[in-house]
Structures are given as structure tokens and as C-alpha cells.
N, CA, C and O atoms as a GROMACS GRO file, in nm:
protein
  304
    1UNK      N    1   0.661   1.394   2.947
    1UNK     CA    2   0.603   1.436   2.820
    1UNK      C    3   0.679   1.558   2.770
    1UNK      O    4   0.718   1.641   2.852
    2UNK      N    5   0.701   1.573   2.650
    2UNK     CA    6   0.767   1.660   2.556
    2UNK      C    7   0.674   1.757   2.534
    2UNK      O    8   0.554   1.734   2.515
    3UNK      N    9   0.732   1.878   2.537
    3UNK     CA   10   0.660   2.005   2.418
    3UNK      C   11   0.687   1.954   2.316
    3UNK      O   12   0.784   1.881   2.296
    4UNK      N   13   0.542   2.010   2.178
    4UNK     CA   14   0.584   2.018   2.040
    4UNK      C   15   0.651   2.105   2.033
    4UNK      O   16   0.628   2.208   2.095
    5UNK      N   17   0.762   2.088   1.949
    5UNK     CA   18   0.853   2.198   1.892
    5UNK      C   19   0.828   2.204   1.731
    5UNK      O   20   0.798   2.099   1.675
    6UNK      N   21   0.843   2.348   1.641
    6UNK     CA   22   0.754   2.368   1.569
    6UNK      C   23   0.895   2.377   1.486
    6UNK      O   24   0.983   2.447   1.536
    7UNK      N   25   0.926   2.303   1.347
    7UNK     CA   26   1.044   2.262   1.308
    7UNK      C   27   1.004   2.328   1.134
    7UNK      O   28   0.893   2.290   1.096
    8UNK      N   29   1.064   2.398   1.054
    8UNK     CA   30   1.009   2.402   0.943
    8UNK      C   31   1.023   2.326   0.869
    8UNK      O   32   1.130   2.271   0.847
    9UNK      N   33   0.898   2.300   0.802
    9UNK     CA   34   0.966   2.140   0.636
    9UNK      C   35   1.006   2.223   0.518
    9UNK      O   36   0.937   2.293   0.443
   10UNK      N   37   1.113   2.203   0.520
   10UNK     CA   38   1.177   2.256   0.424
   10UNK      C   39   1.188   2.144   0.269
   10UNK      O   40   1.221   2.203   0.165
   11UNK      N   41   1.166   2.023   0.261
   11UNK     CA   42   1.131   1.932   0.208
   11UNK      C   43   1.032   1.845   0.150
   11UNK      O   44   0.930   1.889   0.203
   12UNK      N   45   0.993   1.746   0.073
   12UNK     CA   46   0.859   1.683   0.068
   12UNK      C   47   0.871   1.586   0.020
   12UNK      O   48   0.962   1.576  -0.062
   13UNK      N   49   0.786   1.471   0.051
   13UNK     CA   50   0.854   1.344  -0.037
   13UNK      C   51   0.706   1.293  -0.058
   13UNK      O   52   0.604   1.308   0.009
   14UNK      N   53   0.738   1.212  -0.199
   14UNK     CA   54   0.587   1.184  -0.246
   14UNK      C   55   0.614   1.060  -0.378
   14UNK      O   56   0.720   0.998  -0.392
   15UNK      N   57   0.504   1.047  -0.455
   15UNK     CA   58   0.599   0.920  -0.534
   15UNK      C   59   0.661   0.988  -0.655
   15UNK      O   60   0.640   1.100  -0.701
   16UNK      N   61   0.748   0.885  -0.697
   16UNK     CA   62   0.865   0.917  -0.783
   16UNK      C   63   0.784   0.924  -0.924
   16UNK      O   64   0.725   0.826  -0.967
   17UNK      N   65   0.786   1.038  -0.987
   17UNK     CA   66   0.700   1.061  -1.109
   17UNK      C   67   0.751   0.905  -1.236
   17UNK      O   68   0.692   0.839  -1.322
   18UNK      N   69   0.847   0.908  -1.195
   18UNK     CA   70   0.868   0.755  -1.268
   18UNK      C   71   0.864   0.639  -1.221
   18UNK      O   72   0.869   0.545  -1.300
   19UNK      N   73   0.856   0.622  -1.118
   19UNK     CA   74   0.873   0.509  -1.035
   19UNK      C   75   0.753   0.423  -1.079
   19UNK      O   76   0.675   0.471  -1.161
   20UNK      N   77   0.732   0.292  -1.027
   20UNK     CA   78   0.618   0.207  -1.024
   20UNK      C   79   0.579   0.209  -0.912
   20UNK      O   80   0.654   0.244  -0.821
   21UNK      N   81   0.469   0.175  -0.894
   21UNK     CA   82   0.361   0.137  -0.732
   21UNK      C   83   0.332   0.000  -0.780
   21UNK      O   84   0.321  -0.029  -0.899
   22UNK      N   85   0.320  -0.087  -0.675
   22UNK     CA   86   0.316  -0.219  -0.708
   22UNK      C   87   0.245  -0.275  -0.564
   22UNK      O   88   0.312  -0.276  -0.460
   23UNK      N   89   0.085  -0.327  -0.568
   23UNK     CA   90   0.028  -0.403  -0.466
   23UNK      C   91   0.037  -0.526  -0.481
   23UNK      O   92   0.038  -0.587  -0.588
   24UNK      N   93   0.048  -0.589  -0.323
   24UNK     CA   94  -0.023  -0.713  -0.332
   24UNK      C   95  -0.131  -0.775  -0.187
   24UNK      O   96  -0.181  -0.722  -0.088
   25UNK      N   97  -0.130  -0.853  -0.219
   25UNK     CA   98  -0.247  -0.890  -0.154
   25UNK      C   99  -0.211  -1.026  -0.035
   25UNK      O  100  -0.119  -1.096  -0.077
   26UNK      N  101  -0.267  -1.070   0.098
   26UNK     CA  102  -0.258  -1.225   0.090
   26UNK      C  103  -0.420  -1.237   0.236
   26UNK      O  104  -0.482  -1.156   0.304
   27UNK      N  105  -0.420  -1.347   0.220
   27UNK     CA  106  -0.566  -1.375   0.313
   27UNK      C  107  -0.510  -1.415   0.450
   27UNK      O  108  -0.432  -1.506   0.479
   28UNK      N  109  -0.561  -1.336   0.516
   28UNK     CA  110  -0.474  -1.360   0.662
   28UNK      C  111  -0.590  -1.518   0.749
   28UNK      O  112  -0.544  -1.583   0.842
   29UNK      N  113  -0.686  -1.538   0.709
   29UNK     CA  114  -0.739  -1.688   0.720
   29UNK      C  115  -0.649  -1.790   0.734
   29UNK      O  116  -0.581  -1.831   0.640
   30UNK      N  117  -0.642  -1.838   0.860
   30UNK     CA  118  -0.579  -1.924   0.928
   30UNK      C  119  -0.548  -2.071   0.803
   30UNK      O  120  -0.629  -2.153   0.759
   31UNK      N  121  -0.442  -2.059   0.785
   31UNK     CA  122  -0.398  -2.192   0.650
   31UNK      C  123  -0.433  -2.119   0.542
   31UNK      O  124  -0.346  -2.171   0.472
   32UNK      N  125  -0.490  -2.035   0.460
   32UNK     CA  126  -0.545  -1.996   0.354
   32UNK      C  127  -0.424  -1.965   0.257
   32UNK      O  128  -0.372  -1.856   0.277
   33UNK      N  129  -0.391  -2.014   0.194
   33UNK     CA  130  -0.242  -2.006   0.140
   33UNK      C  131  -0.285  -1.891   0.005
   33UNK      O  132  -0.203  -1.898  -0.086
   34UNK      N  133  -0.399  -1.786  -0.021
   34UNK     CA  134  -0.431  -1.753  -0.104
   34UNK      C  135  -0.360  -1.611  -0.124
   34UNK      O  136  -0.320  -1.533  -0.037
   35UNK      N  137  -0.358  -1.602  -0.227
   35UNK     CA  138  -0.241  -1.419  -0.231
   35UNK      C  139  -0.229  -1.400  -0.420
   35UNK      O  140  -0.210  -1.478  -0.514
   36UNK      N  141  -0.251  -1.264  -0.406
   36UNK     CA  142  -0.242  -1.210  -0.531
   36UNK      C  143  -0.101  -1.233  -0.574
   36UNK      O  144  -0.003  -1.255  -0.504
   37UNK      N  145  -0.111  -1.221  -0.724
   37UNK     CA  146   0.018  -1.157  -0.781
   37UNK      C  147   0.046  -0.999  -0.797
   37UNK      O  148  -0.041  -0.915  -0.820
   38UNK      N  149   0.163  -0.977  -0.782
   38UNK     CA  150   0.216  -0.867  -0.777
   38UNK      C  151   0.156  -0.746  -0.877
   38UNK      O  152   0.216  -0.747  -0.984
   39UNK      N  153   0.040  -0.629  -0.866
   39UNK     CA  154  -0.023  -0.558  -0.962
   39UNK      C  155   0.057  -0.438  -0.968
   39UNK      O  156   0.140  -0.417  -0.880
   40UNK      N  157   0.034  -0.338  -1.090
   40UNK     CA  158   0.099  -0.224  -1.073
   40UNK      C  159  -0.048  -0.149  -1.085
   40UNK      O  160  -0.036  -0.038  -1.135
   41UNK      N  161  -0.201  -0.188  -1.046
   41UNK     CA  162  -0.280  -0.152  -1.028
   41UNK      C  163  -0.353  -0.192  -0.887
   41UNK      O  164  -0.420  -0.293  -0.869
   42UNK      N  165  -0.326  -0.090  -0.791
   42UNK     CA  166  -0.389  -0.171  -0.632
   42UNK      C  167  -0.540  -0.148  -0.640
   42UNK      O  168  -0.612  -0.217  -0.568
   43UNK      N  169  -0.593  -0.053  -0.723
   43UNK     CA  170  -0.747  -0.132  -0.722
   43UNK      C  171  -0.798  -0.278  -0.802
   43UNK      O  172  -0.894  -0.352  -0.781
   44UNK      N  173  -0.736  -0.281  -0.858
   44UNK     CA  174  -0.728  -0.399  -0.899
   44UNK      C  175  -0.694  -0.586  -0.774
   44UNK      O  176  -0.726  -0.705  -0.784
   45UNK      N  177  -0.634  -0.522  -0.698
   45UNK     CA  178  -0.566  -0.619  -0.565
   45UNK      C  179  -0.750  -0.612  -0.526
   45UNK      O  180  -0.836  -0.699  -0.538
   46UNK      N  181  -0.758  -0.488  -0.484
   46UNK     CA  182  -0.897  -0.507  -0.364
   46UNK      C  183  -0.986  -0.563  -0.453
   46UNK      O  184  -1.055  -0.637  -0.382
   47UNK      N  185  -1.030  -0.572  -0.581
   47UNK     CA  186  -1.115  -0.634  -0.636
   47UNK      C  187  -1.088  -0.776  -0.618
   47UNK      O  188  -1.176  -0.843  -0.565
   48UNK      N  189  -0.982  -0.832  -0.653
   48UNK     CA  190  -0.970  -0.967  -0.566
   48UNK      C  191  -0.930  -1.000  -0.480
   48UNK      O  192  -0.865  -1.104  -0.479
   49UNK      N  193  -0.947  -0.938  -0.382
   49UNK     CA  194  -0.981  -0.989  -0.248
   49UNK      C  195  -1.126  -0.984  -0.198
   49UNK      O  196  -1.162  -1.066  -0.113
   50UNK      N  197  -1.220  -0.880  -0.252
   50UNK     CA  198  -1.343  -0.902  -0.276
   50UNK      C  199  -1.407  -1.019  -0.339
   50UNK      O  200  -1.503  -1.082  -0.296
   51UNK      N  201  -1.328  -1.043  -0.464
   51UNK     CA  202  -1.401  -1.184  -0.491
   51UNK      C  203  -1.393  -1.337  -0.433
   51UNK      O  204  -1.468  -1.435  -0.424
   52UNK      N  205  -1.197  -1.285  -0.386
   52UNK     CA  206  -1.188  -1.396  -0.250
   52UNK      C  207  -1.288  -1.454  -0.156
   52UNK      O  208  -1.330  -1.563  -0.119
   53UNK      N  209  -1.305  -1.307  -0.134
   53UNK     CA  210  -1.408  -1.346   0.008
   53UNK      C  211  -1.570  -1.376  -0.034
   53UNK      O  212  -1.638  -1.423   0.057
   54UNK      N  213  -1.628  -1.356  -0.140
   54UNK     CA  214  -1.726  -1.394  -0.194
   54UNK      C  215  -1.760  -1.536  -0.219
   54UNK      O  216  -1.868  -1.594  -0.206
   55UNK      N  217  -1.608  -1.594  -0.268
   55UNK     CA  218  -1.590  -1.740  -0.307
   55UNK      C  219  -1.575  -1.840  -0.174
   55UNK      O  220  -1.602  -1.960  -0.173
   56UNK      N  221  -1.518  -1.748  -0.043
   56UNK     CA  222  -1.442  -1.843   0.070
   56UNK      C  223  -1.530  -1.808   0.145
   56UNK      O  224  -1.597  -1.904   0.183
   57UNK      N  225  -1.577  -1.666   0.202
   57UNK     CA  226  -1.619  -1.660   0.316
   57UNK      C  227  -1.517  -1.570   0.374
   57UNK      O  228  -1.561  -1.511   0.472
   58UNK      N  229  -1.371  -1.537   0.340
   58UNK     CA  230  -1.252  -1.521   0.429
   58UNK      C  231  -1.266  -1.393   0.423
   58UNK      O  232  -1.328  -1.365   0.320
   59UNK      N  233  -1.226  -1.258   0.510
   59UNK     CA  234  -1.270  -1.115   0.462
   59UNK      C  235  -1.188  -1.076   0.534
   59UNK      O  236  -1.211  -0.969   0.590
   60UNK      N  237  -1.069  -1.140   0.560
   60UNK     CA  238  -0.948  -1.046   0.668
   60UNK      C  239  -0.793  -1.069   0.506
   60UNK      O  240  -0.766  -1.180   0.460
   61UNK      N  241  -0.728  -0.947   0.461
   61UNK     CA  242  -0.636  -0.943   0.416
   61UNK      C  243  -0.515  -0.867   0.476
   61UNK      O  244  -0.528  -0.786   0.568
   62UNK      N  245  -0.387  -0.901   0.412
   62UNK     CA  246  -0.270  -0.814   0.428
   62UNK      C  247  -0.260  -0.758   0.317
   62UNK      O  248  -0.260  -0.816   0.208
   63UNK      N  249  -0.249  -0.640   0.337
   63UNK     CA  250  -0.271  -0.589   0.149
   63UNK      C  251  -0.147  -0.458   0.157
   63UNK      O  252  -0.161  -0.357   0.227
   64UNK      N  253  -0.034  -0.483   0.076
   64UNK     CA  254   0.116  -0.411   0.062
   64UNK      C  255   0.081  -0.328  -0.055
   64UNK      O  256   0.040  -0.382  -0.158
   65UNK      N  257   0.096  -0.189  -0.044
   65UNK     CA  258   0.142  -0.096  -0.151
   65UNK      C  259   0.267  -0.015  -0.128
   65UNK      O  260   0.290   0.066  -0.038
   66UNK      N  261   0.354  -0.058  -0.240
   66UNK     CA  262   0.493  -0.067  -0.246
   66UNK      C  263   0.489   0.075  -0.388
   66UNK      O  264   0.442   0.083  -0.501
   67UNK      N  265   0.590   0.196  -0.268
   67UNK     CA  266   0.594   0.265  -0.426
   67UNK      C  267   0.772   0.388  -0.451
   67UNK      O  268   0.819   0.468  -0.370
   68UNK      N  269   0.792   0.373  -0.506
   68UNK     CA  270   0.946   0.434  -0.541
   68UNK      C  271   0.887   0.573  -0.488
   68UNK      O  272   0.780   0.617  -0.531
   69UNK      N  273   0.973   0.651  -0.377
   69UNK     CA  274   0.956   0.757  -0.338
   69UNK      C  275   1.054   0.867  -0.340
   69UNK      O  276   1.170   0.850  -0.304
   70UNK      N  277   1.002   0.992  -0.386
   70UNK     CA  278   1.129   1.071  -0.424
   70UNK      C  279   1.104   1.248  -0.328
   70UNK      O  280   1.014   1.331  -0.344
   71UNK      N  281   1.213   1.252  -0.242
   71UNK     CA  282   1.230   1.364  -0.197
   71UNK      C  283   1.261   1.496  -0.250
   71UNK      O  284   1.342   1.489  -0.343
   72UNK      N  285   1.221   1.619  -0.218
   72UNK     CA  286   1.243   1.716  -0.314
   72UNK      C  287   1.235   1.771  -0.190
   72UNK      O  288   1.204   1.727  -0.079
   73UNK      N  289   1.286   1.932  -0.255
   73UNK     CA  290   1.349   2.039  -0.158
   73UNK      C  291   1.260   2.176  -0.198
   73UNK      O  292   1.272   2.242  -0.302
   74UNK      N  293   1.171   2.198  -0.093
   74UNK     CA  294   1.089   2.295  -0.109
   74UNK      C  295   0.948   2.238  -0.176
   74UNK      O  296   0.944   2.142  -0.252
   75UNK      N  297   0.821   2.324  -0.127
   75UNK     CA  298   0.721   2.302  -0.236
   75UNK      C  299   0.719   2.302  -0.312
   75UNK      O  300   0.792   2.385  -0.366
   76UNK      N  301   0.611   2.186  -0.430
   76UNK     CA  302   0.629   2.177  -0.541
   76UNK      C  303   0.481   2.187  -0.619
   76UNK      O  304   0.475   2.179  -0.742
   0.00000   0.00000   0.00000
């Protein structure tokens, strides 16, 4: 086992003030071929997968939020 070594962040990365965020969704239900389209609103994803599972029964998802990330130097 390692000591922590105490490293300064001199850096920060967070999303890209322009970038897009983009979710999606799919039903991990064995055969369930069901899956969102691509949102640039992820509350919007969990609302249907909520109604998924209302309609199926199915309540297990893979749910991707995808977002352009931009590093910067020093606090911001």
C-alpha cells in the first residue's frame, strides 16, 4: 500500500461553456431492444425511461451522458 501524496491542482476541468451534453438511454432487459434517441436534455432521457418501465415492467437502464469538456488553468 502507498502513502497519499498531497499534489497541488493547479488545473480544473468542467464542461465546455459551448459545448453540448447529449444523453441517452437503453433498457438493459434481456432482448428489450428499447433505447432513446440521442437528447441534449438528460432529464428528459430519465423521464422516458420512467415511462418505459411503467409501460413494460422493465426498470434496469444504461443511461450515457456525453459532454464536451474543457480544461483550464487555475481556479475559475
Amino acid at each position: 500500500m502507498t502513502a497519499p501524496v498531497d499534489v497541488p491542482v493547479t488545473h480544473r476541468i468542467g464542461p465546455h461553456p459551448q459545448g453540448e451534453t447529449v444523453a441517452t438511454a437503453h433498457c438493459l432487459d434481456g432482448g428489450c431492444g428499447w433505447e432513446t434517441p440521442p437528447s441534449a436534455q438528460p432529464p428528459g432521457v430519465n423521464v422516458e425511461c420512467l415511462a418505459h418501465t411503467v409501460e413494460t415492467g422493465h426498470d434496469t437502464f444504461a443511461v450515457t451522458v456525453e459532454c464536451v469538456a474543457l480544461v483550464t488553468d487555475g481556479p475559475r
